[in-house]
Backbone bond lengths (Angstrom), bond angles and torsions (degrees), N, CA, C in turn:
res aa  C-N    CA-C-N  psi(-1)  N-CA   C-N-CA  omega(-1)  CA-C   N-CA-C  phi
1 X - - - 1.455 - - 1.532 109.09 -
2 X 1.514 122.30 154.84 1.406 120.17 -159.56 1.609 83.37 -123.71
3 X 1.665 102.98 134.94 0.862 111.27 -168.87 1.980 115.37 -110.39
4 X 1.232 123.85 116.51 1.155 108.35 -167.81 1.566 118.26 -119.18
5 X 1.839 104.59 154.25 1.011 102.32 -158.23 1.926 89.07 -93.57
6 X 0.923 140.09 -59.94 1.479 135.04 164.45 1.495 123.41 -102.68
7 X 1.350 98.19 169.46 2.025 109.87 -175.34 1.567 84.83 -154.59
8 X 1.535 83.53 112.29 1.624 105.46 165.65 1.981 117.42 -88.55
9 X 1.362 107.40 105.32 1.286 109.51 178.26 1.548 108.61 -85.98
10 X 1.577 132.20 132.09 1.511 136.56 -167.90 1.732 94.98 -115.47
11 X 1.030 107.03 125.85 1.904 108.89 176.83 1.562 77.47 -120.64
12 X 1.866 106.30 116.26 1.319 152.48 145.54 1.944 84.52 22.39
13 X 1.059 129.40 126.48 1.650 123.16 149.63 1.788 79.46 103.53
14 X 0.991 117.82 -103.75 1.606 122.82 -158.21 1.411 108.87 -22.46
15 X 0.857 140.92 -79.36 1.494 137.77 -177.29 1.710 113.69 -78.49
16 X 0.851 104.79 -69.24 1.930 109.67 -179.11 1.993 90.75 -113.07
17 X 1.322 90.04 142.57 1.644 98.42 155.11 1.666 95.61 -111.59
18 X 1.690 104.97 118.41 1.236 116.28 176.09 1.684 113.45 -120.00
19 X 1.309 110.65 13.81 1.797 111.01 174.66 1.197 123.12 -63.18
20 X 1.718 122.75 -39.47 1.263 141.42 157.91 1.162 121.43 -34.05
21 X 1.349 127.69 -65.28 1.259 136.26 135.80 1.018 122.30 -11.08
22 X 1.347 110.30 -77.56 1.964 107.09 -173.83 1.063 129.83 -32.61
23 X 1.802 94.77 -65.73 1.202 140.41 149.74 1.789 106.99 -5.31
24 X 1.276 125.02 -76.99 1.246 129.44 -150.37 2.092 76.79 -90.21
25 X 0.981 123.62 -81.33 1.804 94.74 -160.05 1.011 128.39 -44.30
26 X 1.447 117.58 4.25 1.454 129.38 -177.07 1.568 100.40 -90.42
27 X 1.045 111.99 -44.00 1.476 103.48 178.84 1.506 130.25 -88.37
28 X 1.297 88.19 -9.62 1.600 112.70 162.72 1.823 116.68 -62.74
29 X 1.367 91.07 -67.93 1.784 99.06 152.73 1.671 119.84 -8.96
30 X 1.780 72.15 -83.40 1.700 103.05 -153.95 1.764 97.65 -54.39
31 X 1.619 127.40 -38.16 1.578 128.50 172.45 1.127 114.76 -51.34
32 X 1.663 109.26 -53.56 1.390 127.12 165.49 1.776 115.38 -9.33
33 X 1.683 80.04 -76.36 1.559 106.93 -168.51 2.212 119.62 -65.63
34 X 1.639 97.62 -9.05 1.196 113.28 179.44 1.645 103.21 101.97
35 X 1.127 123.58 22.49 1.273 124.86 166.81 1.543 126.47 -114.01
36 X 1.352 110.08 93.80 1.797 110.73 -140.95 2.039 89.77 -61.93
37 X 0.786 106.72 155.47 1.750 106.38 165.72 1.501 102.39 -173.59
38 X 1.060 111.76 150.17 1.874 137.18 171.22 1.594 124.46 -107.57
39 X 1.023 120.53 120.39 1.193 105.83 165.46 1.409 126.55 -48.58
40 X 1.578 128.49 103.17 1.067 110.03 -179.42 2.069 120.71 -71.43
């Protein structure tokens, strides 16, 4: 078992802003799947 001395938790904005991101493979997906969409 790995034993740790910290665990960094990031709530969206504070450390990385990763929504943008999401954001765009999600709509990547969703085209994918025949559902045209853009990141707005």
């Amino acid at each position: 078992m790995i034993d740790f001395d910290a665990i960094i938790f990031d709530f969206d904005g504070v450390l990385i802003e990763s929504e943008f991101e999401g954001n765009r493979h999600l709509a990547e997906l969703l085209t994918t799947l025949g559902y045209p969409t853009s990141v707005a």
